[in-house]
TORZA-84265 format. One record per residue (C-alpha): residue in three letters; y, z, x. Coordinates in pm, 1 decimal. Layout:
! TORZA-84265
KEBA  code         v         w         u
KEBA   ala         Y         Z         X
...
END
This chain:
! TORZA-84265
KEBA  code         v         w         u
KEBA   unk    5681.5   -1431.5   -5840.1
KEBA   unk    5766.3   -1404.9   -5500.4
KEBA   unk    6140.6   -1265.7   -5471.5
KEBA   unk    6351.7   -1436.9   -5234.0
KEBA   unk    6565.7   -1260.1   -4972.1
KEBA   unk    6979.2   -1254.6   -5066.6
KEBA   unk    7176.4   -1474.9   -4830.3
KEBA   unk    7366.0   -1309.0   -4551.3
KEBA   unk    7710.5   -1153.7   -4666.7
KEBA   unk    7994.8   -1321.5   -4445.5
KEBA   unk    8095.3    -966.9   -4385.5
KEBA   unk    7764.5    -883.5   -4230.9
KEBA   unk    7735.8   -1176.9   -3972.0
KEBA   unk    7974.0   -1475.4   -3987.9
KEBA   unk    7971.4   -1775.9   -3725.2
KEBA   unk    8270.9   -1960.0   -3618.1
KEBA   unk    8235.4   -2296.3   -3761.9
KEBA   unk    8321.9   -2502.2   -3439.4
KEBA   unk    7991.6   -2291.8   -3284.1
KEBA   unk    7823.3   -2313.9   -3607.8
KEBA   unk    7845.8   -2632.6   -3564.6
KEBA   unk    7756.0   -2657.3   -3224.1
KEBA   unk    7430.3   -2420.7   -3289.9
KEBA   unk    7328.4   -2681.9   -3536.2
KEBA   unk    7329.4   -2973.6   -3311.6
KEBA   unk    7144.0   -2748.3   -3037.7
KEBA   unk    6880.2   -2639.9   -3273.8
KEBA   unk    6794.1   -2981.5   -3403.0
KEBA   unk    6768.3   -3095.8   -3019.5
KEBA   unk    6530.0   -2795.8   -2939.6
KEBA   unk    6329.1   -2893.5   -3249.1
KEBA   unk    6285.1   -3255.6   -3097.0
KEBA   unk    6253.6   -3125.5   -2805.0
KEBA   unk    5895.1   -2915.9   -2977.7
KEBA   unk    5780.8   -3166.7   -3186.2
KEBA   unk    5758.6   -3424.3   -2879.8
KEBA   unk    5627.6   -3177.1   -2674.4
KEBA   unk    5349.8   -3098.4   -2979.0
KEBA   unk    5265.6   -3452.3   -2995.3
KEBA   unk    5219.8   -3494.8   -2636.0
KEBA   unk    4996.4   -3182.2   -2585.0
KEBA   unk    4780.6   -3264.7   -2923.4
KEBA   unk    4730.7   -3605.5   -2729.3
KEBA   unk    4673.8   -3497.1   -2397.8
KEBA   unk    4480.7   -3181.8   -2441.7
KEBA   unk    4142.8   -3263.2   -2485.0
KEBA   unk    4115.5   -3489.1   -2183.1
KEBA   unk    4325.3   -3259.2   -1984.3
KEBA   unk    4059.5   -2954.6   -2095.3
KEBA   unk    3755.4   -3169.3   -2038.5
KEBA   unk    3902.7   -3272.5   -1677.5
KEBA   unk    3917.7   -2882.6   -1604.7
KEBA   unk    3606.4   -2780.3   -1784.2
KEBA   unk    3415.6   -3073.5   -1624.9
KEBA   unk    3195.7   -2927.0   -1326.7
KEBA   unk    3231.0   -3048.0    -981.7
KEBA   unk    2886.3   -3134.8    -836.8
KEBA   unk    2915.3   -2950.9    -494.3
KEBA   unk    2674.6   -2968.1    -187.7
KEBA   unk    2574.6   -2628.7      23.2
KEBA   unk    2799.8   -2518.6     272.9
KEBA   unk    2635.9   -2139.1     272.9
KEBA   unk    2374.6   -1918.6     164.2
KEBA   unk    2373.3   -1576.3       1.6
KEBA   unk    2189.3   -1393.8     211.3
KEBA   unk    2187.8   -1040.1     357.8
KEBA   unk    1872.3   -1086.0     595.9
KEBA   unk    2065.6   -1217.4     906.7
KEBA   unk    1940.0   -1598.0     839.0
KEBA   unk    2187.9   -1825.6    1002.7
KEBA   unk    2098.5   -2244.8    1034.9
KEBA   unk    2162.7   -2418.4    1282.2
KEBA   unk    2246.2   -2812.8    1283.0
KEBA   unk    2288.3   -3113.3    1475.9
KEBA   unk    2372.4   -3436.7    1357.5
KEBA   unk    2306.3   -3737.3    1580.4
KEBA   unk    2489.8   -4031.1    1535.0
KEBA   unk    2548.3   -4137.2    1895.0
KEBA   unk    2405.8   -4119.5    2251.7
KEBA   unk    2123.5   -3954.6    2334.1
KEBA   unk    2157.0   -3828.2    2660.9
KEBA   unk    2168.4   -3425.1    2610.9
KEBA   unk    1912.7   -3454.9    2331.5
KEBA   unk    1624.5   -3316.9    2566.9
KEBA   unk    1832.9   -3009.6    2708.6
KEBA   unk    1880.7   -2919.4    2409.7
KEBA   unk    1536.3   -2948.2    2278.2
KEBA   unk    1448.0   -2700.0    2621.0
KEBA   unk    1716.5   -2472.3    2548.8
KEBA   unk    1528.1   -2429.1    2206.6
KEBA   unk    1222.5   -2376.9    2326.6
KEBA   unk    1288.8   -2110.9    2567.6
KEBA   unk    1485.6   -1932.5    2283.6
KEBA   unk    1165.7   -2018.2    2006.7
KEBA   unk    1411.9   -2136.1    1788.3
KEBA   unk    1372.1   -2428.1    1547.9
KEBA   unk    1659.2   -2636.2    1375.0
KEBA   unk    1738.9   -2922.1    1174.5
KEBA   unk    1865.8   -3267.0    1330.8
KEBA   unk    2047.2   -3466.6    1082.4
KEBA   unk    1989.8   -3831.3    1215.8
KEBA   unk    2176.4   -4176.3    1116.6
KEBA   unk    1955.5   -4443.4    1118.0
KEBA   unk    2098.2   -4690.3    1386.1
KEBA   unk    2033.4   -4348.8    1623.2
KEBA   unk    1688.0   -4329.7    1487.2
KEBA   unk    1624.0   -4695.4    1572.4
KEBA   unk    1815.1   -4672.6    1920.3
KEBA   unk    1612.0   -4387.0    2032.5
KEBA   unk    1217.5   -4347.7    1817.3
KEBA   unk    1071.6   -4141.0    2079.6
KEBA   unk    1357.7   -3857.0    2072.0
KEBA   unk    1289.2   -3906.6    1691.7
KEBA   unk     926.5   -3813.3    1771.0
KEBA   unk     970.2   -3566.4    2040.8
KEBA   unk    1204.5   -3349.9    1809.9
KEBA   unk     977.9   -3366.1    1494.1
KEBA   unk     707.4   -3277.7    1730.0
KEBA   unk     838.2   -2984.0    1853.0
KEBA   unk     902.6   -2860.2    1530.1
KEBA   unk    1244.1   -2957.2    1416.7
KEBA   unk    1300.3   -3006.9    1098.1
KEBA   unk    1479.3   -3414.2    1054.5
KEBA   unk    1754.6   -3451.5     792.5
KEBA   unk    1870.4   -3767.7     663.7
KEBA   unk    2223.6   -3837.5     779.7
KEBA   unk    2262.5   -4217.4     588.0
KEBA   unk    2145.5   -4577.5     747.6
KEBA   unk    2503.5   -4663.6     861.1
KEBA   unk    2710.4   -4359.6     863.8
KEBA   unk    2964.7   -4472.6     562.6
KEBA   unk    3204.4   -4314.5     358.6
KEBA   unk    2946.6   -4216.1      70.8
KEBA   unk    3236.8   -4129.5    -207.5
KEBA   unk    3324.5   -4509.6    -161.3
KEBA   unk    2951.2   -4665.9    -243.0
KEBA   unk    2773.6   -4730.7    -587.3
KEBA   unk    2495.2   -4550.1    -712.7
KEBA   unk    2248.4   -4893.8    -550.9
KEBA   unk    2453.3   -4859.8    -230.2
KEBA   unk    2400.1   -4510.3    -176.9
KEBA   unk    2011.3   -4531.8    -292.3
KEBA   unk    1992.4   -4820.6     -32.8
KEBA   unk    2150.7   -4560.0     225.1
KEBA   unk    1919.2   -4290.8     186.7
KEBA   unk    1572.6   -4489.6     130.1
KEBA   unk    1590.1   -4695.8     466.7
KEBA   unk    1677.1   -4386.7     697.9
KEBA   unk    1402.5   -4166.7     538.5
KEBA   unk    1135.8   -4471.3     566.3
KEBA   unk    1205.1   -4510.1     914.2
KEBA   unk    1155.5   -4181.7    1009.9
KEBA   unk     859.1   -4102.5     776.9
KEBA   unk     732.0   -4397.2     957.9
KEBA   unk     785.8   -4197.1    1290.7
KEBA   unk     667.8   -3899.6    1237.0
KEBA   unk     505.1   -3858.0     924.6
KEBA   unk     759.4   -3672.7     750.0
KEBA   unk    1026.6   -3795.1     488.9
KEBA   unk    1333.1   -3613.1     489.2
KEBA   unk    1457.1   -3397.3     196.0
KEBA   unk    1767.2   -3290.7     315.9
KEBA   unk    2071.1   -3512.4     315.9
KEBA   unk    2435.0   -3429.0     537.9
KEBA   unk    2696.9   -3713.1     440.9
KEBA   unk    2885.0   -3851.5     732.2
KEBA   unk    3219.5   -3735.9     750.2
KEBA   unk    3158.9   -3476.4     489.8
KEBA   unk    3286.3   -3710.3     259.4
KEBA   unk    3116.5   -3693.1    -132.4
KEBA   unk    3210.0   -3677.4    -463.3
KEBA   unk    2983.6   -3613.0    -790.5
KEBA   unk    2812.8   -3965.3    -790.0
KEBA   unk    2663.8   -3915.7    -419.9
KEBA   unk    2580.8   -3524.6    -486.6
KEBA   unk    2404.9   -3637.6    -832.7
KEBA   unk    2195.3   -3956.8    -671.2
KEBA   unk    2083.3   -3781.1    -376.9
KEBA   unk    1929.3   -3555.1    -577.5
KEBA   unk    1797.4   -3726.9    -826.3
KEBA   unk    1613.6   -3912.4    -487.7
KEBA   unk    1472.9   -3573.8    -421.2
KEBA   unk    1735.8   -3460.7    -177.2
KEBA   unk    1952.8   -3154.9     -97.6
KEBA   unk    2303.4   -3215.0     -10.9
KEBA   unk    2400.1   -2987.8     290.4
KEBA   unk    2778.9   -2925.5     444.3
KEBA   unk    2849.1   -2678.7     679.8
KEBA   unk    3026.4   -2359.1     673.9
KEBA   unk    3082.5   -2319.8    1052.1
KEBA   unk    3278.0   -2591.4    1262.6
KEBA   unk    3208.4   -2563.2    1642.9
KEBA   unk    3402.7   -2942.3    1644.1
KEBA   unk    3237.2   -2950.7    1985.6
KEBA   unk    3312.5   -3311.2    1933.3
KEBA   unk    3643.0   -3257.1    1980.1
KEBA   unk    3541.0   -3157.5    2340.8
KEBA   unk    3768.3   -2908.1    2441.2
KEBA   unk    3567.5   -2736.3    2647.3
KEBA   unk    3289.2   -2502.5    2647.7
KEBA   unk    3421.6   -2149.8    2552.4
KEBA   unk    3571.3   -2287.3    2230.4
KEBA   unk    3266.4   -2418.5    2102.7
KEBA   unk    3162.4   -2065.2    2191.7
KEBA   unk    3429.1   -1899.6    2060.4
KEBA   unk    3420.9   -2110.5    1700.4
KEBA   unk    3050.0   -2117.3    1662.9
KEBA   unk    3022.5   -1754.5    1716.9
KEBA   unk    3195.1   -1666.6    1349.3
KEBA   unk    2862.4   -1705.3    1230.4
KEBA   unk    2767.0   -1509.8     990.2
KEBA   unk    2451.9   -1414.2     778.2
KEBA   unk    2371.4   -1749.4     543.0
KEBA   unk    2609.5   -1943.1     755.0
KEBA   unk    2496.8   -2318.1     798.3
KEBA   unk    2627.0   -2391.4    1177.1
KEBA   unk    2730.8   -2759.5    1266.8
KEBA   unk    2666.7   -2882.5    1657.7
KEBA   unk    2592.4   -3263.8    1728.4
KEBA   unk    2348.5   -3331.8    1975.0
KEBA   unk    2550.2   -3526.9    2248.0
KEBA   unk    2903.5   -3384.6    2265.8
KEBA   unk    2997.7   -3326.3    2611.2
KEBA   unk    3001.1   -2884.3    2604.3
KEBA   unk    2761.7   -2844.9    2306.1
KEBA   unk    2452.9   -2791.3    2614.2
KEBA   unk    2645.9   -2541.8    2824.4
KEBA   unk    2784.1   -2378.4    2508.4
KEBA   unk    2426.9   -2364.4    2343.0
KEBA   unk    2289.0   -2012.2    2537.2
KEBA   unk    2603.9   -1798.8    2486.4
KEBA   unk    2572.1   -1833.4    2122.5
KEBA   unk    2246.2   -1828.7    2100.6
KEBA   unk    2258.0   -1477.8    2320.1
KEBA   unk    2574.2   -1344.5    2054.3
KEBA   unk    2360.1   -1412.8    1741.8
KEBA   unk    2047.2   -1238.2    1866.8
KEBA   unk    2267.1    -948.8    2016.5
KEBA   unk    2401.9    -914.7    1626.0
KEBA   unk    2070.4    -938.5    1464.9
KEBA   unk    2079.1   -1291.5    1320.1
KEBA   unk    1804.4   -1562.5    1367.8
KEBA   unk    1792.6   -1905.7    1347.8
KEBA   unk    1613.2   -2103.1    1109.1
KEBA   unk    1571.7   -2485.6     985.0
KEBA   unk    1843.1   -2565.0     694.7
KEBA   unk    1588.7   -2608.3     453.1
KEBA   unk    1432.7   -2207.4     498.8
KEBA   unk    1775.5   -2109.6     511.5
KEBA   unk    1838.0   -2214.3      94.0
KEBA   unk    1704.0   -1979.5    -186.2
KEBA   unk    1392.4   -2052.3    -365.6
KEBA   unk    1411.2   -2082.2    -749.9
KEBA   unk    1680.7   -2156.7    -968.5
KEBA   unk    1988.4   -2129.4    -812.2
KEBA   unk    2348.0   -2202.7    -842.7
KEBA   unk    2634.2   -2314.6    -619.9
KEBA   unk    2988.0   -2156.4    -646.5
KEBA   unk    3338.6   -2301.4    -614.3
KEBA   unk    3341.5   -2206.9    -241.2
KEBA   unk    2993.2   -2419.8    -197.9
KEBA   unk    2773.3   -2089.5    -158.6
KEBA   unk    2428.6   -2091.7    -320.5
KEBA   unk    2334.4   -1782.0    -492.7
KEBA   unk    1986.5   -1674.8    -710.9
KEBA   unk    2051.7   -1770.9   -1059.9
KEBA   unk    2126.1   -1483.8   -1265.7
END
């Protein structure tokens, strides 16, 4: 038998009955206050924990990578005046890169198309209409990604397998289609904004963080992005990086991508 404790003497601990009373009314509040709170949270909770446990399907900004690899990029949505200085500044440097085209470029101007693929540039796909992709369907963004990549395989021989979204605007439904369509989804993890055009020493100056496994974002006509173009190219030699396409910048094999959009080796 399980002996029960002996009530409290009065002598030992007595209450005032106006704040006994007054204890009793604020305990039975704070005990609706915990079984509302109870019912919410055994409502709630598992969505709540499957919204945080859910994994966010993230593109590569970066690489991990020690070697002194940095990427270069250019994406080409408009104008195509400065395309061929850049394509010599390349060349004098023996550097190759990645061009991330939009599809009404690639129609406007074929034979820069061909004259970068055949000087050994690697082509990314950079969508047929340069959208918002978080705000298209699965069909819409298929439809997006098959008609650049035809027109440029038709070009040049090559089909793209790399994909940057315009804007750098995604969410989990673009990351997961374009790869189930065989692509890569690449960001960037250095902004020159020479778009912005602000003048030629602060696309230096913002292009030159650059770091080993950085993935460095340029577009081909902005006004400073040509004049620009040497200095950095000088500073990263100087520190022991070199250039390569996007696509030899990523790891081979399994691999993972971390909250900060950084691909690593599987473990």
């Amino acid at each position: 038998m399980i002996k029960r404790p002996e009530p409290l003497r009065k002598a030992e601990f007595q209450i005032p009955a106006r704040r006994k009373r007054g204890l009793t009314r604020s305990t039975a509040l704070a005990l609706a206050l915990l079984l509302t709170m109870g019912a919410f949270y055994v409502g709630v909770m598992p969505q709540t924990a499957a919204v945080v446990a859910k994994k966010r399907e993230l593109p590569v900004y970066s690489v991990d990578r020690d070697d002194g690899a940095v990427a270069i990029s250019f994406d080409a949505s408009w104008g195509g005046d400065k395309t061929m200085k850049l394509l010599d500044i390349l060349d004098e440097y023996g550097i190759k890169t990645t061009f991330f085209l939009v599809d009404i470029w690639v129609n406007s101007y074929p034979d820069l198309v061909k004259e970068i693929a055949a000087r050994g540039h690697e082509i990314g796909n950079h969508s047929t209409t340069h959208p918002h992709m978080s705000q298209l369907t699965a069909a819409q963004i298929t439809e997006e990604l098959a008609t650049q990549s035809g027109h440029v395989e038709q070009l040049t021989g090559t089909r793209p397998t790399l994909f940057r979204p315009p804007y750098g605007d995604y969410n989990d439904l673009l990351v997961l289609t374009a790869r189930g369509q065989g692509y890569e989804v690449i960001q960037w993890s250095v902004d020159s904004q020479d778009w912005k055009n602000r003048g030629v020493q602060d696309v230096i100056n913002r292009a030159k963080k650059a770091q080993s496994g950085d993935i460095v974002l340029f577009h081909n006509d902005a006004e400073f992005t040509v004049d620009a173009l040497p200095a950095i190219l000088d500073d990263y030699v100087a520190r022991g990086l070199h250039i390569v396409p996007v696509s030899e910048i990523l790891l081979n094999g399994e691999t993972t991508i971390d909250v900060q959009g950084k691909q690593h080796a599987k473990q």
